[in-house]
N, C-alpha and C positions, 0 to 999 in steps of 0.2 A: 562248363557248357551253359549251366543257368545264367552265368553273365555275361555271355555274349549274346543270348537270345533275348538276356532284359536289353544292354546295349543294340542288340536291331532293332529293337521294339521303339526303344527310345527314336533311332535315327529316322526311321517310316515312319514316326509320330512328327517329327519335326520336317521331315521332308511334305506330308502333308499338310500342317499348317502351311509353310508356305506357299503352298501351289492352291491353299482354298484365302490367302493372302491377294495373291496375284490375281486369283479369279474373283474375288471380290472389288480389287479395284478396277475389272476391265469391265465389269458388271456395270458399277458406279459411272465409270467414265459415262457408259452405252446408256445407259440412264438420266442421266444428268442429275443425280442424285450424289451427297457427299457419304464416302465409301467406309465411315465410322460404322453404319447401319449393317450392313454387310459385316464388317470383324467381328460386332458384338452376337450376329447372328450365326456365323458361324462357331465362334467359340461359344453359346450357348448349346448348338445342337453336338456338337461334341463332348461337350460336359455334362452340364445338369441335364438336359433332353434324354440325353444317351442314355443317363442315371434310371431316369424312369421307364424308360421302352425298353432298353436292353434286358433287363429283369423277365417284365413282363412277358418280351418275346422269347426267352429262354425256356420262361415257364410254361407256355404254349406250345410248344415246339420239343418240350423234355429235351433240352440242348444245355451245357455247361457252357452256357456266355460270360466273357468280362461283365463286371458290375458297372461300366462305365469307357466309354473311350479315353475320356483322358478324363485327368484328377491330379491332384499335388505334388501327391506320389509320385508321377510320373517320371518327376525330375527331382523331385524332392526339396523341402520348404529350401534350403544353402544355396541350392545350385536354383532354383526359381527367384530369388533375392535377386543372386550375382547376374541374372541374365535379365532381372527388371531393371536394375541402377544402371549397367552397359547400355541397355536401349533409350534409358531416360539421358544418359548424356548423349547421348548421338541426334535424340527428337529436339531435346533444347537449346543445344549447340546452333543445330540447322537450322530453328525456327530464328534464333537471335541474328544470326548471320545473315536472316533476309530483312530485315529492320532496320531500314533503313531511317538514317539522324533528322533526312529534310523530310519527309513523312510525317516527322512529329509536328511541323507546323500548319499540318491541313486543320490542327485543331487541338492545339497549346494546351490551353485552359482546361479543357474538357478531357482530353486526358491522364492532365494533371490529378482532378479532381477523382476521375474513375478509378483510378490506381491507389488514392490515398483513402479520400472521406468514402469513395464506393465501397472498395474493398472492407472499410470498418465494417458499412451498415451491412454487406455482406456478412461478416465473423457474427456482429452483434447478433443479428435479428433472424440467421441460421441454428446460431448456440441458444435463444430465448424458445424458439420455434420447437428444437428436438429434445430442449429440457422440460419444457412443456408438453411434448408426445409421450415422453418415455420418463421412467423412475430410474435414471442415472444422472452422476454427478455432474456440477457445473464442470469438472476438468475436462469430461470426457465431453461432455456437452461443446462447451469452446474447441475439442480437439473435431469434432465433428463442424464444426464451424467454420474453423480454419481450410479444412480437408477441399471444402464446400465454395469458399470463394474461389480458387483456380478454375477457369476456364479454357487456356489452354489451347496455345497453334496446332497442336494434335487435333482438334475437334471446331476450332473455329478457319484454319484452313483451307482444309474440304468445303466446307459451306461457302465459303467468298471465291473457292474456284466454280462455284457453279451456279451463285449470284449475282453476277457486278456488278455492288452496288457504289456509292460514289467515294472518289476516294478516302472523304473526311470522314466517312464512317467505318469503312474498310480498315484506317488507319488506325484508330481509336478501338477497335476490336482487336487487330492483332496487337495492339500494344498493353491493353489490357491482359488479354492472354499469356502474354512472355513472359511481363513484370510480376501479374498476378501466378502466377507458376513458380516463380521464388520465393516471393515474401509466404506465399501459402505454402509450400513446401517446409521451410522452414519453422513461419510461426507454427503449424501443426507438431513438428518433432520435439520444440522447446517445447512447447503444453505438454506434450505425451509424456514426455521425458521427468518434466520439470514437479508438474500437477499430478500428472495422472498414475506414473510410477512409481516415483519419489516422494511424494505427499507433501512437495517444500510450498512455501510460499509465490501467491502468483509476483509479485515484486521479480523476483527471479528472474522470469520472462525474460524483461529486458535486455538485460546483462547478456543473456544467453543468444537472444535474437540478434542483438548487433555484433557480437563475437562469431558467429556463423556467417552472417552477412559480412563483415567486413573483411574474415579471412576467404570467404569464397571471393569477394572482387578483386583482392591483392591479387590471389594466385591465378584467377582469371585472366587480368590486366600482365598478367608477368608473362603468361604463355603469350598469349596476343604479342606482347612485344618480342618474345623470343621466335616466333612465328613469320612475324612480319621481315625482321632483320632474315632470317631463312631465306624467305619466298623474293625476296628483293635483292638480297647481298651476295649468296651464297650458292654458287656455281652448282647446280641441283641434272648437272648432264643433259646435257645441249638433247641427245634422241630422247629421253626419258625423262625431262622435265615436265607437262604438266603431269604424267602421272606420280612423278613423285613428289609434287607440290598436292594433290589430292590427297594419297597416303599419308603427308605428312599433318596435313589439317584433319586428317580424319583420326590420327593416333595423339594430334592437341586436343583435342575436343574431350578423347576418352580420359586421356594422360590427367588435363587439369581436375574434370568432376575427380577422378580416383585419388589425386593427390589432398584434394580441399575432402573428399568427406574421409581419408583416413585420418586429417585432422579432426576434424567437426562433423557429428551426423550431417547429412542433408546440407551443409557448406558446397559440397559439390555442384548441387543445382545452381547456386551463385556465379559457380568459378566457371562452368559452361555456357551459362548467359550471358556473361561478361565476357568472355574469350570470344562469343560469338557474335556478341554486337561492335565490340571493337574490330576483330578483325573484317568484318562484312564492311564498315565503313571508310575502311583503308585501301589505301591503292596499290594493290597486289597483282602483280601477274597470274597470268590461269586464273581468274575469278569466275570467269562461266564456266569453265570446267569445274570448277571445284565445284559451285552450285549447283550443276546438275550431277553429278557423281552424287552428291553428300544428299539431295533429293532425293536418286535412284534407291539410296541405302538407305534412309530414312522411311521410305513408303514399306520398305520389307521387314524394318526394325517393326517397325509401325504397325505395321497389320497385326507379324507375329505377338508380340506382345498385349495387343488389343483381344487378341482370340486366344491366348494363352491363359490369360486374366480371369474374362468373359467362360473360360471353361475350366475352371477351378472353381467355379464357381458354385457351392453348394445350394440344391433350392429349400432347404431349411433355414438358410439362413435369411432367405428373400420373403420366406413365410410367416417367419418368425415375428418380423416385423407387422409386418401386417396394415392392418387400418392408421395407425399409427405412424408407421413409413408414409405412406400414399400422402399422409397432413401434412409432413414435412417437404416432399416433392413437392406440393398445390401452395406450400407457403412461398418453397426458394421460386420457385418459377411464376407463379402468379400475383404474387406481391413483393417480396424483398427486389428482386431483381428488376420489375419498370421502377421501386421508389430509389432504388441506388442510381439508375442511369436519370430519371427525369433531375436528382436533386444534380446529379453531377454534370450534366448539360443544362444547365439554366442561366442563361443569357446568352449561348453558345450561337452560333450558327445554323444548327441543326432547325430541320423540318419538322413538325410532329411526326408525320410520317415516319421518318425515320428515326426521331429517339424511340417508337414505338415499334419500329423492326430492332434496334437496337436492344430492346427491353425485350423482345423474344428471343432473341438468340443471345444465350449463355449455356449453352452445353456444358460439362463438364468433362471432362478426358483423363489421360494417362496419367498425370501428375496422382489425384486424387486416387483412382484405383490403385499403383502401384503401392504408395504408401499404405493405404489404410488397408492392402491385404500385409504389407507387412507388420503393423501394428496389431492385425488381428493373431498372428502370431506371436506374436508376443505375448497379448493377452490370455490366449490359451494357455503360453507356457507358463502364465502366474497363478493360473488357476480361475480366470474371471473370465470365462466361456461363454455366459449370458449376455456381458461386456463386449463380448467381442463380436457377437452375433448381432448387436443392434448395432455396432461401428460400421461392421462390413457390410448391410445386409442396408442399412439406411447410405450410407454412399453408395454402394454400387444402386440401389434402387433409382437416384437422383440423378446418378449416369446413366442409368437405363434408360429413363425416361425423360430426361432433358436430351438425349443426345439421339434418340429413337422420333421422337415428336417435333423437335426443333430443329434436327437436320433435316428430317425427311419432308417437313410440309415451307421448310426457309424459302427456296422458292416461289413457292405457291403464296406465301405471305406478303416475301418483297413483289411480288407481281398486285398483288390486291393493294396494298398501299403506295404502290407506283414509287418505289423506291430504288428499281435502277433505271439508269437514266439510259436514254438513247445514247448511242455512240456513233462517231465520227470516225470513218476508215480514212488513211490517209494508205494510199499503192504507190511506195517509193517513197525511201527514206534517203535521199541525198537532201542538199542543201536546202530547197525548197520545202518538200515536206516536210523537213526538221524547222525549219523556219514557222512555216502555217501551222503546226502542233503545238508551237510556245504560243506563239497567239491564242490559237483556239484554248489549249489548256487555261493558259493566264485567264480565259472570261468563264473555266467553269465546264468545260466541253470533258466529254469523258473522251480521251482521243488513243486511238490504237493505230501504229504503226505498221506496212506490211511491208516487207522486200527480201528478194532472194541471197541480198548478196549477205554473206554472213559481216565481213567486217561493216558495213552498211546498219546489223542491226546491231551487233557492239555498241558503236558511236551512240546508236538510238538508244539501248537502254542505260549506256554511261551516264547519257545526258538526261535521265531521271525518267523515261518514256514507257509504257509499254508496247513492245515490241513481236510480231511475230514473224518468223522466219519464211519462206515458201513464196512459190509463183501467185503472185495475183491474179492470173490470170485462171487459177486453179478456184472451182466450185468450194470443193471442200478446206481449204484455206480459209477463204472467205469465211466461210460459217464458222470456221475457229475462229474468224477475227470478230465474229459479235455480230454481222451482216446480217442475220435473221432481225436483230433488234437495233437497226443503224436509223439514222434519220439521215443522214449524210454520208456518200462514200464520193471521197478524191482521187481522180486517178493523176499523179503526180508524178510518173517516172518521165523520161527524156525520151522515149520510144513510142511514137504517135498509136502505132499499129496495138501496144499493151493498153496503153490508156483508153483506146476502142475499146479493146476486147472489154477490160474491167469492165466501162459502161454498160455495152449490153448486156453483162451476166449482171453487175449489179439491178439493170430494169428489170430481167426475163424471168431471173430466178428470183430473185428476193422483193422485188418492188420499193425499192428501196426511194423515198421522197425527194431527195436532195441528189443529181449527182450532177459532180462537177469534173471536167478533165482542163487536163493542162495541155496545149496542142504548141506544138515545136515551129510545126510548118506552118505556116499561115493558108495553102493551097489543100492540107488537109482538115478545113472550118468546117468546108462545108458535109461529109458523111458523117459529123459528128451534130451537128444541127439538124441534121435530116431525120436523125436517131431520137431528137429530142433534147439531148444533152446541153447542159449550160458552159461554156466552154472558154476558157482563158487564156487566148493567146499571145505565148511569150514575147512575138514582135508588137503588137497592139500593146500590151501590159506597159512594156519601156515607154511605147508614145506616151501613152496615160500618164505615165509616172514623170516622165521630162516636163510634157504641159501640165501638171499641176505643181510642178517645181516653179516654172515659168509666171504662172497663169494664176495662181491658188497658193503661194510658197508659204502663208502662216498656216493655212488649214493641211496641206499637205504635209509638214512639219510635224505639226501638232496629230495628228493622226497615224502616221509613221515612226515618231520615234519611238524604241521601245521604252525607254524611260519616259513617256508620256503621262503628263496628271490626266489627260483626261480623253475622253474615248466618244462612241458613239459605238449604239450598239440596237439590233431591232427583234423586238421580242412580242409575240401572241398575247392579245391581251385575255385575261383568262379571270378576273377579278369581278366575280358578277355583279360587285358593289357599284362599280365604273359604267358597266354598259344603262347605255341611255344618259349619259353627262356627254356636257358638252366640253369643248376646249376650255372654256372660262369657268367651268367649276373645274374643272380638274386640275390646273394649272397652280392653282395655290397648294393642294395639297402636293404635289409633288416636290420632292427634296430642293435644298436649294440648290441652285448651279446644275441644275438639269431642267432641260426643254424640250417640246414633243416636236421634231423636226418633221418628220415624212409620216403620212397614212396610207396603209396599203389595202384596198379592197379589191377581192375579186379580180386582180391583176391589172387594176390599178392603184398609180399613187401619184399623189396631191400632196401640195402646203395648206395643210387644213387650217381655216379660219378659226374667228375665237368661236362660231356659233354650233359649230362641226359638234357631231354626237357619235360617241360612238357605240359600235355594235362589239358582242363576242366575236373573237374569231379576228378582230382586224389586228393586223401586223402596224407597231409603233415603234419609228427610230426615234431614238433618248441620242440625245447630245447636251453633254457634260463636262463636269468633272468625273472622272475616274469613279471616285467611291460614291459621290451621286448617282452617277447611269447605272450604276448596279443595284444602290438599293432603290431605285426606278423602277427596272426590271422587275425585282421582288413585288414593289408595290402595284407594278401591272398583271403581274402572274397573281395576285392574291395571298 
């Protein structure tokens, strides 16, 4: 009877987590806040919180209360392992699988560099930092180090679902995140293992780090391919296909971390990151299904484990630490982490602005907690208890508060730094709009895609786009598509009567600066002109386009073709060095093979002379070369 009543206790403990799971991210969503803040909140007031009030309110009350809602015990330290390593492969899997190959070229270099020389000054100058706070060893020191450079799609995720900030930077965080989630995974177990158990020689390391890594990518690589042959070759029953193309990539994911860490500790994390970016970048049937399925199950892996963690969490152990703790947070977040991003984006592309939103946001997540509570287990069972309490108590502290402070105020930051950009609605993803989004994209435009028809948005995010599904002509679409922060909305479908409607919701409800429709009929110009709208119609567009084939065939050419060296393009001049020059000083300092064709004031525009001055605020076309009118652009933005 006593074990069926601990087994209910168990199952209403884990049936609430998840339902204080789920109400955390609907919280997050209704907020627009990333919903890490939420898990770690809830799994503290069930744990340590409970720890302390439960007592007291018993003792008030002369009531025999639990000493705590939940606790280790709960599940106890075997079965708390087995159900952290299950959820780390299913988070790593799924985050690899959205990582996409052409992403890595918003910013080459720069992610190069954050992944390799970052992540060092990360290990370095975290193990200097906490050897410095505290009187334990350089093993454990480095082990703390290591723990500490992951950042982690768990925790940098949520924050870019509810920042959009621009892709190069977006890209260079999630890739940071994934990558840094292996190598730190790993380099932590070798240290633990090698230094801090074993007492061998740091030499070791090596040997032991690429023997983990290299059997976790083999076996990664080997699912991926056994995976792909599957979902491509192998008759998976015509009614029950994409579900059993989902089941099947959700039992690869588990299959390879299980297979790679009963080889090698922590190999696992390898063979799930590699199964998941190989196969993400493969052309697989069911791949939207798989990604939202393997999503849905991820956000409940996700929470549960987050608040599971979060409430095991002893507060002696957070106390323990103390002033000492707090120097090592204030070091990782307020000096290692801007001098690892500024040295690793230097000469990049990047804004200040944004290497300096990049330099606030490094959270730390699930990789780092799960390990280092399993490590602190360890250390107890060796008898180095003091050891274990400065391991657990200085990570989860740096989780706490890197991921408490940098999720909740990310917004609030990128809006002060002006680091996400306006976007571009494009309403209607056929041929057209898919056409106008490479363009706009190709100069830089943050462009989102909106259409009902589902195969419609397939194609769209096949072709590298973000896409969202729904009627445009729906309020709240819209405002999923970004429309509160649009500078531009296009209504582009082939149905005159939707293209209105978008219009006026885009003017009424959001004020949106720029909108433009595409009109079918020629006989419907005029209610869209009446409205205000700038309007493009498809019989007029072909004249245009005939006569300047006609009339204009090298500019028209040259301005059309997508393989075009060179562009033209008109951008706000915003560089308050520029205002009050004339055409004839400015013209030398601008790049070569770029020239200021058109001035626009006040709603009008001239072929400004060389004496022409200008003001803030005036609109300049750059007509060029290609990489000239761009860094034109930049040179007239400031």
């Amino acid at each position: 009877m006593a074990v069926s009543a601990g087994v209910d206790v168990v199952v209403l403990m884990v049936a609430a987590i998840f339902a204080l799971g789920v109400s955390a991210q609907l919280l997050a969503a209704r907020l627009r806040v990333p919903s890490i803040i939420f898990y770690i909140l809830a799994g503290l007031i069930i744990g340590p919180v409970s720890g302390v009030v439960l007592p007291m309110l018993g003792s008030a009350l002369g009531m025999d209360l639990p000493a705590r809602l939940f606790s280790l015990e709960t599940f106890g330290p075997n079965a708390m392992e087995t159900i952290v390593e299950l959820a780390v492969a299913i988070i790593v899997f799924e985050g690899a699988f959205h990582l996409k190959i052409q992403r890595l070229r918003e910013a080459p270099r720069a992610t190069l560099r954050l992944i390799t020389l970052g992540a060092a000054i990360a290990l370095i100058g975290t193990a200097i930092a906490t050897k410095l706070a505290f009187p334990i060893s350089w093993g454990l020191a480095f082990t703390i180090g290591a723990l500490l450079v992951a950042t982690g799609p768990t925790v940098i995720a949520p924050i870019l679902a509810v920042v959009p900030v621009r892709d190069r930077v977006a890209a260079v965080l999630e890739t940071e995140g994934i990558v840094n989630d292996v190598t730190a995974a790993i380099t932590a177990v070798v240290v633990f293992d090698v230094v801090v158990i074993e007492g061998a020689a740091a030499f070791g390391i090596v040997n032991e780090f690429a023997t983990r890594l290299g059997e976790g990518v083999l076996i990664g690589a080997l699912v991926a391919a056994a995976l792909f042959y599957l979902l491509r070759y192998v008759d998976l029953s015509a009614g029950d296909a994409p579900r059993n193309a989902r089941l099947l990539v959700l039992a690869g994911a588990i299959g390879s971390f299980a297979v790679a860490n009963f080889l090698e500790s922590e190999a696992g994390v390898a063979a799930a990151a590699t199964a998941g970016i190989l196969l993400g970048n493969m052309e697989v049937p069911y791949k939207d299904e798989i990604a939202t399925f393997k999503g849905d199950v991820t956000l409940l892996v996700l929470s549960f484990v987050f608040i599971t963690l979060a409430g095991i969490l002893e507060v002696g152990a957070l106390t323990a630490v103390g002033i000492p703790g707090l120097a090592v947070v204030i070091a990782v977040a307020l000096f290692i982490r801007p001098l690892l991003v500024f040295v690793s984006t230097i000469g990049d592309r990047f804004t200040l602005p944004e290497r300096a939103f990049m330099s606030f946001v490094g959270p730390r997540g699930i990789i780092p907690a799960s390990v280092a509570t399993l490590f602190a287990i360890r250390l107890q069972a060796e008898g180095m208890g003091t050891e274990a309490d400065i391991l657990i108590g200085t990570v989860f502290l740096v989780i706490l508060a890197t991921a408490a402070v940098e999720g909740g105020l990310a917004r609030h930051v990128a809006k002060f730094l002006d680091v996400i950009p306006m976007r571009v609605i494009i309403v209607g993803g056929g041929r057209v709009g898919r056409a106008l989004a490479e363009r706009l994209e190709d100069r830089g435009e943050n462009v989102v895609i909106v259409d009902e028809d589902e195969s419609q948005i397939e194609i769209v995010r096949n072709s590298g786009y973000t896409g969202i599904m729904g009627d445009g002509t729906d309020m709240d679409v819209l405002r999923d598509a970004g429309a509160e922060n649009a500078k531009t909305i296009v209504a582009a479908t082939s149905d005159d009567d939707v293209n209105l409607l978008v219009s006026q919701l885009a003017d009424a409800e959001f004020d949106v600066e720029n909108i433009i429709a595409r009109v079918n009929r020629p006989e419907n110009v005029e209610p869209f002109e009446d409205l205000g709208v700038r309007t493009i119609s498809a019989s007029m567009a072909t004249a245009w386009a005939i006569d300047n084939q006609i009339e204009r065939p090298a500019i028209a050419h040259w301005m059309t073709d997508v393989s075009r060296i060179g562009d033209v393009q008109e951008v706000e001049l915003t560089n308050d060095s520029l205002v009050g020059q004339s055409i004839q000083e400015i013209g030398p300092q601008l790049p070569d093979a770029c020239l200021i064709a058109l001035v626009s004031r006040d709603g009008e525009t001239i072929v400004p002379n060389a004496d022409y001055t200008f003001e803030r605020g005036d609109k300049v076309t750059l007509l060029g070369e290609r990489d000239s009118v761009r860094d034109g652009m930049d040179f007239c933005q400031g």
